[in-house]
C-alpha positions in Angstrom: 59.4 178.4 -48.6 57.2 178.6 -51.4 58.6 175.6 -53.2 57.8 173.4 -49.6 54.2 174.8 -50.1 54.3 174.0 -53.6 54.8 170.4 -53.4 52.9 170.3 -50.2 49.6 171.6 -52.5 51.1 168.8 -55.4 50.7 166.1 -52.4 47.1 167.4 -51.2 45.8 166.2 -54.5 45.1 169.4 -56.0 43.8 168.1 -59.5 43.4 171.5 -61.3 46.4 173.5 -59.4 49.0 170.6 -59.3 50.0 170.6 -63.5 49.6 174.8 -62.5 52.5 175.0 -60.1 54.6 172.5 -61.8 54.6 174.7 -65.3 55.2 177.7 -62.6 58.1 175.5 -61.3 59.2 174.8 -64.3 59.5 178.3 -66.0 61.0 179.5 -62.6 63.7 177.0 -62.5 64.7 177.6 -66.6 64.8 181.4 -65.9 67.5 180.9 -63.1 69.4 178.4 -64.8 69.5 180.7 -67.8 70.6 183.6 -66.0 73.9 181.8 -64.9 74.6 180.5 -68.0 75.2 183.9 -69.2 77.2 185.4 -66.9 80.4 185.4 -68.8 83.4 186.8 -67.3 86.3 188.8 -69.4 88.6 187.2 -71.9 92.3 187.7 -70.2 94.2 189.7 -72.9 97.7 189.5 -70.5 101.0 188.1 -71.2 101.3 184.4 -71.2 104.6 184.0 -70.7 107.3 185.7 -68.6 111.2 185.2 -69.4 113.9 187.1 -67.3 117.8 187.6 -68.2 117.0 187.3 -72.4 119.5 186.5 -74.6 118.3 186.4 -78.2 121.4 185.3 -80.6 120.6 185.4 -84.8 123.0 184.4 -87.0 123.0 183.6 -91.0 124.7 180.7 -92.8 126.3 179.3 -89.1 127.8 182.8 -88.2 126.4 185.3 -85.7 124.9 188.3 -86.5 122.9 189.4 -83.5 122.8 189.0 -80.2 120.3 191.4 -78.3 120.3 190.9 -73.9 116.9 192.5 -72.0 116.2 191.9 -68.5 112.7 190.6 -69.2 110.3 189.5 -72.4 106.2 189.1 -72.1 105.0 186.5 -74.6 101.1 187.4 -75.5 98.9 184.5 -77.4 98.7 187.0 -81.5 102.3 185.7 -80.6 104.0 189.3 -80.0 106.3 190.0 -77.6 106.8 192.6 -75.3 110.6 194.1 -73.9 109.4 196.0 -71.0 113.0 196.9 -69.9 116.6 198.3 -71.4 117.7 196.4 -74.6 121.3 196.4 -75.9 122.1 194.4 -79.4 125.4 193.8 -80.7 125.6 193.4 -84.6 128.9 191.4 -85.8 130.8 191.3 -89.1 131.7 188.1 -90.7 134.6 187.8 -88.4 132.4 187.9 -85.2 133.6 191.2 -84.1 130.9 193.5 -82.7 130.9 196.3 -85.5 127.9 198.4 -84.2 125.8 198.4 -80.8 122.1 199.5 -79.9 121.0 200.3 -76.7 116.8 201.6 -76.6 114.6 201.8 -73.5 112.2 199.1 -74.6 110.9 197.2 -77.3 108.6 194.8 -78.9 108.0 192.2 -82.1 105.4 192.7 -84.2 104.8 188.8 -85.2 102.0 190.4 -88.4 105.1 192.2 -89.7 107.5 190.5 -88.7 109.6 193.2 -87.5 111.4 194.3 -83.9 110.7 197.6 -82.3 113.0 199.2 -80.1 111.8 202.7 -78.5 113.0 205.6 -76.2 116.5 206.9 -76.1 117.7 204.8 -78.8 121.6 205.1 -79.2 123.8 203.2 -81.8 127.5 203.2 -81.7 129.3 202.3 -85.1 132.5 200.9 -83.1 135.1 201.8 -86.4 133.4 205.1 -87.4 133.1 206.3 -83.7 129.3 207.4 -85.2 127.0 207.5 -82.8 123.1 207.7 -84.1 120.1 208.7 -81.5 116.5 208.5 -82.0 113.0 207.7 -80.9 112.3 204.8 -82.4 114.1 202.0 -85.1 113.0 198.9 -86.1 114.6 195.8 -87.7 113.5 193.3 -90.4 115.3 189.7 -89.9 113.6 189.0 -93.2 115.2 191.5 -95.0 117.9 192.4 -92.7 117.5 196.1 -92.6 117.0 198.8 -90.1 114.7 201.4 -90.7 112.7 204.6 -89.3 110.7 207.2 -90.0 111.1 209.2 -87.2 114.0 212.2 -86.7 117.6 211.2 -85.7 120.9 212.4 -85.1 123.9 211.2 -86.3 127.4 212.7 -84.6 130.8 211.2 -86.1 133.3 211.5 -82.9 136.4 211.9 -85.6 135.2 215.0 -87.4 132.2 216.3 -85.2 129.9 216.1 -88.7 126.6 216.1 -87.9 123.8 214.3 -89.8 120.1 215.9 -89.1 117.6 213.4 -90.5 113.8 212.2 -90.6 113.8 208.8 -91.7 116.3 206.5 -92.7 117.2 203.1 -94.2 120.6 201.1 -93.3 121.6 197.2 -93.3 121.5 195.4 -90.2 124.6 196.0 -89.0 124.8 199.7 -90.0 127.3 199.3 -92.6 125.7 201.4 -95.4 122.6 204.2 -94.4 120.5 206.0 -96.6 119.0 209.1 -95.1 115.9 210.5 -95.6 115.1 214.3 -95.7 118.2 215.0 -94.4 120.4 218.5 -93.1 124.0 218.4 -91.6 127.0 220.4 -90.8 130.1 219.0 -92.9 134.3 219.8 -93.3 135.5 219.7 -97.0 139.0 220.1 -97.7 140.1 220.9 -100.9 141.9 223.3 -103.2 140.0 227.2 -103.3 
């Protein structure tokens, strides 16, 4: 309504009120053009990719290593990647027989670091040992290929119920050679008295 009687008082002639209202007009017009401009709405930080059934296979020099199977992987645009659901990996020898197994809760890959983290009820079965480890959390390097973890973990050998009480460990990928950490067990020796 005002503009109508703005323009109508620009058409009367109006010499000294006319260039008045348009400057009014003007600055009226910037201000509401500016206050849309910034309105900005929030950046979306969410996943930008969703993959079910995952099947990850890693292998070195044409042989398979790895093969790690999760229901469901979110894909995020620093390029990490999210494992919302159960993971289980298989690690083979050179023969392709599955030497050692990991099951974990979740997981995710840490593209800065370029390491996988699985979490929550971690178990891993060393097939020939009949070891089984458990902890919180373990993480793998395909870089270097080693595990590692610096949280507490449990290692029970099946055979000759020794127990290995540790915080922090190191071990290759496929488990065949760990180095524990600040570690406590319960042992059998045999030998002459």
């Amino acid at each position: 309504m005002r503009i109508a009687l703005i323009f109508k008082q620009i058409r009367k002639g109006d010499k000294f009120l006319s260039p008045f209202y348009l400057i009014v007009l003007t600055v009226w017009m910037l201000a509401a053009c500016e206050g849309k401009q910034n309105k900005v709405g929030a950046l979306y930080t969410g996943p930008l990719e969703l993959v079910n059934d995952v099947e990850v296979k890693y292998s070195e020099q044409g042989k398979l290593k790895v093969v790690m199977k999760t229901p469901k992987r979110l894909a995020y645009q620093n390029e990490a990647q999210v494992f919302p659901d159960t993971i289980n990996i298989n690690f083979y020898d050179t023969t392709g027989t599955i030497v050692t197994r990991l099951r974990s809760d979740s997981g995710h890959y840490d593209k800065a670091a370029d390491v996988y983290i699985v979490k929550g009820n971690v178990r891993v079965v060393k097939s020939e040992t009949e070891e089984l480890l458990t902890t919180t959390e373990l993480n793998w390097s395909p870089r270097t290929r080693k595990v590692f973890t610096d949280k507490p973990l449990s290692v029970i050998n099946k055979r000759t119920s020794e127990v290995t009480n540790a915080i922090g460990m190191d071990a290759e990928q496929d488990f065949t050679r760990i180095k524990f950490r600040k570690a406590t067990g319960i042992y059998k020796f045999s030998g002459a008295p």
